[in-house]
N, CA, C and O of each residue as an XYZ file, in Angstrom:
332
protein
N       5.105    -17.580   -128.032
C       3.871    -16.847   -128.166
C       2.856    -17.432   -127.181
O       2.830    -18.648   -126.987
N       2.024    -16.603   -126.559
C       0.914    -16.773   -125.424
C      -0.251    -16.921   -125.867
O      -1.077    -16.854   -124.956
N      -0.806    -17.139   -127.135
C      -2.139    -16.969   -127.736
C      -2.493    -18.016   -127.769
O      -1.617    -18.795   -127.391
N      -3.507    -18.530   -128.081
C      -4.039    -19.646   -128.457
C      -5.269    -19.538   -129.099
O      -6.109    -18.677   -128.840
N      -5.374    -20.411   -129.937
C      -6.792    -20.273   -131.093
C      -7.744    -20.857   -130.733
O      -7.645    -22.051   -130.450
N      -9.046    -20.132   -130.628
C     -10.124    -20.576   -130.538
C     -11.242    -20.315   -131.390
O     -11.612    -19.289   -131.961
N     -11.941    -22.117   -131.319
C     -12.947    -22.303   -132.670
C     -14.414    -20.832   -132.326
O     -14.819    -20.173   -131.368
N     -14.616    -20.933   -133.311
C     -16.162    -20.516   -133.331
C     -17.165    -20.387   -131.980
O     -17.716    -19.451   -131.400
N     -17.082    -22.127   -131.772
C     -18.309    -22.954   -130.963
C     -17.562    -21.995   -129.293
O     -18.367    -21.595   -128.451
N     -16.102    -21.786   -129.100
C     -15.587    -21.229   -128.087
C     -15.907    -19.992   -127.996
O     -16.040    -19.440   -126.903
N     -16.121    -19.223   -129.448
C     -15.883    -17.975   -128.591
C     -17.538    -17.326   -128.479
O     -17.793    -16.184   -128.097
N     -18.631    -18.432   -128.943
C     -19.771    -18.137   -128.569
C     -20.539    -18.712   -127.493
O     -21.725    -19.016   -127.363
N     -19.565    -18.768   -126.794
C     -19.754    -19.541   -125.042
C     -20.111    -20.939   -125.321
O     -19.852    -21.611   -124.323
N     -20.453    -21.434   -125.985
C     -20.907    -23.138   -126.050
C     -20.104    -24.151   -125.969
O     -20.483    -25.282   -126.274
N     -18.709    -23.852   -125.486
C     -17.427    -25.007   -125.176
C     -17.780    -25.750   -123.874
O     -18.531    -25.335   -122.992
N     -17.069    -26.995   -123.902
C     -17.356    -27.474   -122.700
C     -17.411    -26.840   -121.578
O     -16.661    -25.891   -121.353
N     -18.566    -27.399   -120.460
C     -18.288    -26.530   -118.973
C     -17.250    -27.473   -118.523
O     -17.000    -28.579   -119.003
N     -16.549    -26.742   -117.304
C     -15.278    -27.252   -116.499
C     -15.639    -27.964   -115.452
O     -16.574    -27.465   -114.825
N     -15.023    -29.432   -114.849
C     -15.407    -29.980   -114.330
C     -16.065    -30.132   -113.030
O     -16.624    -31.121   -112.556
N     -15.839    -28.616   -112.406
C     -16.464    -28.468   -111.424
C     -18.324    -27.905   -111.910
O     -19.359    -28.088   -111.268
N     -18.168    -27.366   -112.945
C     -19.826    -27.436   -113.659
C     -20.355    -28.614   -114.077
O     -21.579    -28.733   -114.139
N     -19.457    -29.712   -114.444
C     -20.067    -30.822   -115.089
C     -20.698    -31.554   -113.542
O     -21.768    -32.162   -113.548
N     -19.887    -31.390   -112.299
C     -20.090    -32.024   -110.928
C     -21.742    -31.376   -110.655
O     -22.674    -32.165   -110.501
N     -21.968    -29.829   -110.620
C     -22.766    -29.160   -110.685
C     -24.393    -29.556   -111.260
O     -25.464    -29.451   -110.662
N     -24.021    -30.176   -113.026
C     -24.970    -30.673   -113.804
C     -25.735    -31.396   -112.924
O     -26.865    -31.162   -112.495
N     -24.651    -32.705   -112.613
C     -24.978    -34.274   -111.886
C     -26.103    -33.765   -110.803
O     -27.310    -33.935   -110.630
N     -25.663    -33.468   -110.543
C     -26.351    -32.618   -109.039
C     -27.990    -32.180   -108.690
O     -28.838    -32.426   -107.832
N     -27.834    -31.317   -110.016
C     -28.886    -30.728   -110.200
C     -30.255    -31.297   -111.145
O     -31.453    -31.016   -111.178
N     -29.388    -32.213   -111.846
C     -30.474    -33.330   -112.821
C     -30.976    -34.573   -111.559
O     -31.633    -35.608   -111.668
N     -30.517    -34.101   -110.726
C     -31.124    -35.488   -109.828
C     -32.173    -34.956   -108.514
O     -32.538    -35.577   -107.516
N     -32.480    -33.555   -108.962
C     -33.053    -32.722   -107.926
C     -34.710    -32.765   -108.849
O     -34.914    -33.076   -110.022
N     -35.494    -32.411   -107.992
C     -37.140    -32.740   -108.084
C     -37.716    -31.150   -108.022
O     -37.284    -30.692   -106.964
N     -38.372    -30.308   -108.599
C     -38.908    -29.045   -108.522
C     -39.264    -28.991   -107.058
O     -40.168    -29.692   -106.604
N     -38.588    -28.197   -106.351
C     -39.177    -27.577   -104.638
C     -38.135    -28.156   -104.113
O     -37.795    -27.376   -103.223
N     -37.364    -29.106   -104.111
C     -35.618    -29.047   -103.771
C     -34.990    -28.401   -104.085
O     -35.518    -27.557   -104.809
N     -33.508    -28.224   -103.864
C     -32.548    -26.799   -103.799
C     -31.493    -27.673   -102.990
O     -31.617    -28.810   -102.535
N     -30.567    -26.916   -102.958
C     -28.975    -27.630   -102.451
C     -28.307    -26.347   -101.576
O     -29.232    -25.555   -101.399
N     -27.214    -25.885   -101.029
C     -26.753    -25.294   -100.194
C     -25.403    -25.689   -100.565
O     -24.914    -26.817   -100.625
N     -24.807    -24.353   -100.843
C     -22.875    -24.708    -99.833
C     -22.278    -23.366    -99.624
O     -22.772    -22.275    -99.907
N     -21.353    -23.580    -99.186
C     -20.607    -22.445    -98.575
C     -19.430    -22.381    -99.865
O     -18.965    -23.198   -100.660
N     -19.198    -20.529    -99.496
C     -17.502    -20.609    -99.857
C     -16.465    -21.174    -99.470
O     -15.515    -21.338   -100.235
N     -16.456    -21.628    -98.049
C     -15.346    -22.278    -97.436
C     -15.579    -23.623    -98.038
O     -14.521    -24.107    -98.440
N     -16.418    -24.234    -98.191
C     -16.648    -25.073    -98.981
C     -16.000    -25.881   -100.632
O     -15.415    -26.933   -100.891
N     -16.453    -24.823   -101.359
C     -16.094    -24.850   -102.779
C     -14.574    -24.260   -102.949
O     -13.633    -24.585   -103.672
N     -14.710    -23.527   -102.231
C     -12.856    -22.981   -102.075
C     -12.949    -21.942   -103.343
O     -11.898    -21.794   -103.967
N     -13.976    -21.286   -103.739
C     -13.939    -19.871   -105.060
C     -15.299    -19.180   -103.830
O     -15.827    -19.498   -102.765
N     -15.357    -17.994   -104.940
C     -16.224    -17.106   -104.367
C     -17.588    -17.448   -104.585
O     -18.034    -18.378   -105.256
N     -18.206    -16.562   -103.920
C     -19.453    -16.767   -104.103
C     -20.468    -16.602   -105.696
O     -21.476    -17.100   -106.196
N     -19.332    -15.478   -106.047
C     -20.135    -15.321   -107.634
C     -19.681    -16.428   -108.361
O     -20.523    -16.836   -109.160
N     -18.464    -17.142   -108.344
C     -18.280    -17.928   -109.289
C     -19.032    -19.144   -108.989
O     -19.168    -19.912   -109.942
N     -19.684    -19.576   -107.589
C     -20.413    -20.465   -107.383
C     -21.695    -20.310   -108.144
O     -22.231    -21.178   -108.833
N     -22.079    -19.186   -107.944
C     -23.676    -19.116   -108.742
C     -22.708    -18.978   -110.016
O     -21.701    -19.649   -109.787
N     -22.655    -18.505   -110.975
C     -21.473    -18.896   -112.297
C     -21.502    -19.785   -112.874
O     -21.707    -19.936   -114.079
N     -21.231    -20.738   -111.825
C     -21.003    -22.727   -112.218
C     -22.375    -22.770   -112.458
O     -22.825    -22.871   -113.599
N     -23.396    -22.667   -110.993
C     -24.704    -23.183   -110.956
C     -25.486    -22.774   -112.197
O     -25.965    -23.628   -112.942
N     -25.626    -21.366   -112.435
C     -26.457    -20.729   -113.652
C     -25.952    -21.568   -114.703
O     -26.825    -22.212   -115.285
N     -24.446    -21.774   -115.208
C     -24.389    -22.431   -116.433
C     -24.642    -24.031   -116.418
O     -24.882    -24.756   -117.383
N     -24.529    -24.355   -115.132
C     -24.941    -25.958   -114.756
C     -26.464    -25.947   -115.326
O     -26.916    -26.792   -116.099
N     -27.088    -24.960   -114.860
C     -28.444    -25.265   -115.093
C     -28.980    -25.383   -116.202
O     -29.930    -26.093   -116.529
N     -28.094    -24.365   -117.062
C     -28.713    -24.278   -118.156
C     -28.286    -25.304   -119.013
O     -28.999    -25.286   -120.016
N     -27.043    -26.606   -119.092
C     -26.875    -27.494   -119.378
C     -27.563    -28.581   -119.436
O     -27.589    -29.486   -120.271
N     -28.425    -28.315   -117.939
C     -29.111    -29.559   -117.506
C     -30.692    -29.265   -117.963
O     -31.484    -30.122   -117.572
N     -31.150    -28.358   -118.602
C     -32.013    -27.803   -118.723
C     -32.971    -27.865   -117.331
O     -34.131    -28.227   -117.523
N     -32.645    -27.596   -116.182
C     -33.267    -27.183   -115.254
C     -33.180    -25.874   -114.874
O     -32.024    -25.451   -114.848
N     -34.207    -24.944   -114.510
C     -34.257    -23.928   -114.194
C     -34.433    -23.378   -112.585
O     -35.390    -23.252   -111.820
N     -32.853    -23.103   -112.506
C     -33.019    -22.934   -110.894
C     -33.202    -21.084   -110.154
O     -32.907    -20.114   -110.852
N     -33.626    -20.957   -108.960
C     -33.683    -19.846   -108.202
C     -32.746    -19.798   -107.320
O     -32.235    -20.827   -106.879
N     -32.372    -18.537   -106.923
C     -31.435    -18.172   -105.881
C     -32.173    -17.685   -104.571
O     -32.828    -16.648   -104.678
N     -32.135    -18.343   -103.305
C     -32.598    -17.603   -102.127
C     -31.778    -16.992   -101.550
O     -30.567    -16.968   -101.770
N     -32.529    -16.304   -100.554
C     -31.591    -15.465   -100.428
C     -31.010    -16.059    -98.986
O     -31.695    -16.603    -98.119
N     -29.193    -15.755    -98.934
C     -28.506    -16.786    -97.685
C     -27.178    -15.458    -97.444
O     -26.758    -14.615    -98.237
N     -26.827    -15.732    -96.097
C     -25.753    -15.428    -95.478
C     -24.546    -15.200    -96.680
O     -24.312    -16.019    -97.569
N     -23.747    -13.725    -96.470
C     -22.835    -14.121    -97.436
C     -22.113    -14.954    -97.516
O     -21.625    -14.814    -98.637
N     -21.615    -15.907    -96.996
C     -20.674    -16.941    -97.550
C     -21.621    -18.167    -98.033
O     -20.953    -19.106    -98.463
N     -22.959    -18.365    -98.060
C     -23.228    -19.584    -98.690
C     -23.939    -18.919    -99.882
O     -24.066    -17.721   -100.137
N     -24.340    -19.935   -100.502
C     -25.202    -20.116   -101.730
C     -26.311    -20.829   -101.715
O     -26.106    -22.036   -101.844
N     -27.594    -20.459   -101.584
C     -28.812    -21.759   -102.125
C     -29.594    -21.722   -103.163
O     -30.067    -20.645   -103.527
N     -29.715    -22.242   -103.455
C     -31.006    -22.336   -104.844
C     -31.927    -23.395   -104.713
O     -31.708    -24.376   -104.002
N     -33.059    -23.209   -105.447
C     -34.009    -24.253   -105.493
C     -34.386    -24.335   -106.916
O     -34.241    -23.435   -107.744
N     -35.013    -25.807   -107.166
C     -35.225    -25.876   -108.627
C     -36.873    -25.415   -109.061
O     -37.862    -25.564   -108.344
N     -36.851    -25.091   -109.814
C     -38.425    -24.262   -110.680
C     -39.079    -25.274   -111.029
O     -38.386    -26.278   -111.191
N     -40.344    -25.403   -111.235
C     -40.690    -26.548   -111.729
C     -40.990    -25.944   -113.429
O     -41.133    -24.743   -113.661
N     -41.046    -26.985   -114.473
C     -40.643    -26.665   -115.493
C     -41.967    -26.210   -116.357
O     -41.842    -25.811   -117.515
């Protein structure tokens, strides 16, 4: 059988993020309101939506609230909000 059971806390999105979000968190808790970070798809090696994906749920882990500028399709930038 292919199923697997999942609690409660899983299926109301609140399970752990995956370690490329937890890398994400680090990242972004060490950033100052009016900083922002940059990378590419060739970079991260996923797409571009799943990059903002990571970042949005990174953020909201880290309780920082970040923006998206606007960049070339293959990168990603954001900057952090001040709170």
């Amino acid at each position: 059988m292919a199923l697997a059971k999942l609690t409660r806390q899983q299926l109301t999105g609140n399970h752990r993020p995956s370690t490329a979000t937890n890398e994400y968190v680090k990242f972004i808790r060490n950033l100052k309101p009016g900083e922002g970070g940059r990378t590419t798809v060739e970079e991260e090696k996923v797409s571009r939506q799943t990059i903002k994906a990571r970042l949005k749920k990174a953020s909201e882990v880290a309780g920082v609230p970040i923006k998206f500028r606007r960049a070339p399709e293959n990168e990603v930038i954001f900057e952090v909000l001040g709170q």
